[in-house]
Every structure is written in structure tokens, then in C-alpha cells.
C-alpha positions in Angstrom: -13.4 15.9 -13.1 -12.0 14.3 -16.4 -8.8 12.5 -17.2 -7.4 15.9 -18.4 -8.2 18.0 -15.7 -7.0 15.7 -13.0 -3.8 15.8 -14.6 -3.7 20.0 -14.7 -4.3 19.6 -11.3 -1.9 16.6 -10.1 1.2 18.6 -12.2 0.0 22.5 -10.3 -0.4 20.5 -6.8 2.9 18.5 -6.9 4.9 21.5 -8.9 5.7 19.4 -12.3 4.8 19.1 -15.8 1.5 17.9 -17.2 4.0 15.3 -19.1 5.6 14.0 -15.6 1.6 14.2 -14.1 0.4 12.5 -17.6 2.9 9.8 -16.3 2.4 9.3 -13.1 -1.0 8.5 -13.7 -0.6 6.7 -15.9 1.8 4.1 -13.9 -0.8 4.5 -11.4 -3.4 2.6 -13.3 -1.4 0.3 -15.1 0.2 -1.1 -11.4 -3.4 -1.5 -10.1 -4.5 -3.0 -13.3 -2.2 -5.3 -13.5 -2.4 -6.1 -10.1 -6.1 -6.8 -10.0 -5.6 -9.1 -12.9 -3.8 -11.1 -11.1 -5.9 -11.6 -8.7 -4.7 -9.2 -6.3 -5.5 -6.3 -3.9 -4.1 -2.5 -4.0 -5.4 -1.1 -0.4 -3.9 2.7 -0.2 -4.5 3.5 3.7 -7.1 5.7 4.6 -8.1 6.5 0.9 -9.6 3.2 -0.3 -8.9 -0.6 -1.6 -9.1 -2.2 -4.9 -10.1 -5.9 -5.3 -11.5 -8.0 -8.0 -15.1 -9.9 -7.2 -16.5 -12.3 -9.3 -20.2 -12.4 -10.4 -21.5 -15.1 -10.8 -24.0 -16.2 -13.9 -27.1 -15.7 -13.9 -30.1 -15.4 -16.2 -31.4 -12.0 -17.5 -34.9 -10.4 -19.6 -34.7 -8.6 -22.9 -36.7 -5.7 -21.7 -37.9 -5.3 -25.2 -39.1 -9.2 -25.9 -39.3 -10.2 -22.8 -37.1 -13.3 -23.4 -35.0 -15.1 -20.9 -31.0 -14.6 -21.9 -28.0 -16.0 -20.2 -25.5 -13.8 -18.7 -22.3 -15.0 -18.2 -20.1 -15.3 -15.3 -17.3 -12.5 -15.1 -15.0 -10.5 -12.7 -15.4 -6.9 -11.7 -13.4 -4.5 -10.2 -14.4 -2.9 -6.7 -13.5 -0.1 -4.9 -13.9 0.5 -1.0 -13.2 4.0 0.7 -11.2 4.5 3.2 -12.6 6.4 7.0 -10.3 9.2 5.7 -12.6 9.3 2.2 -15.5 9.1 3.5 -14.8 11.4 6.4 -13.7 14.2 3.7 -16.9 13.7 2.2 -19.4 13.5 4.6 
């Protein structure tokens, strides 16, 4: 499922327009953006948490040459799902 069709299918589950769904959404991802930004967590109960971990530097090989290259330190964004998730799932 794409961007577009989770929208279609937010707006014909919760009876509004693909505008108002469009929207939603997209205040969805901007508050846990943000959030994880600034260093904090969005945990939505029984579906999953978001959290920021940071990876440490490390060195890497060129595949190609074979040479040793340095890959930087950086934060990533994780996702954990929830019993209900992974019940649903399963």
C-alpha cells in the first residue's frame, strides 16, 4: 500500500474526504517527526512506538575497491509493534 491508497482508504473508513484524510496524515507524520527530532518517543498502545537510536561510527569496504571508508555517526528512526500488531499479523 502507497501514500495514495492509504489515504483512499483512511477517508472511505472514517467517512470524509481524501482532502480531510490527505490531512490527517499528514499531521500525523509531521507530530511524530518532530517529536523524534527532538529526541523524543511517540508509543501509540497496542499498535507500536517510535524512538530515535543512534548508530554509532564505524568503518565500512567499497565493495568495488575494496578500500576501507569511514562511516559516520547518525540517528535513526525505529519502530516497535505493539502485541496487538503483531497478534493481527501472526
Amino acid at each position: 500500500m502507497n501514500k495514495g491508497e492509504l489515504i483512499e482508504k483512511m477517508a472511505a473508513d472514517a467517512g470524509i474526504s481524501k482532502a480531510q484524510a490527505k490531512a490527517a496524515l499528514g499531521s500525523f507524520t509531521d507530530c511524530v517527526s518532530s517529536t523524534l527530532a527532538s529526541g523524543g518517543r511517540v508509543s501509540l498502545v497496542g499498535f507500536g512506538s517510535f524512538s530515535v537510536s543512534k548508530r554509532n561510527a564505524r568503518e565500512g569496504r567499497n565493495p568495488q575497491t575494496g578500500a576501507t571508508i569511514q562511516i559516520p555517526a547518525k540517528n535513526i528512526a525505529k519502530f516497535k509493534a505493539g502485541s496487538e500488531l503483531n497478534d493481527k499479523i501472526a
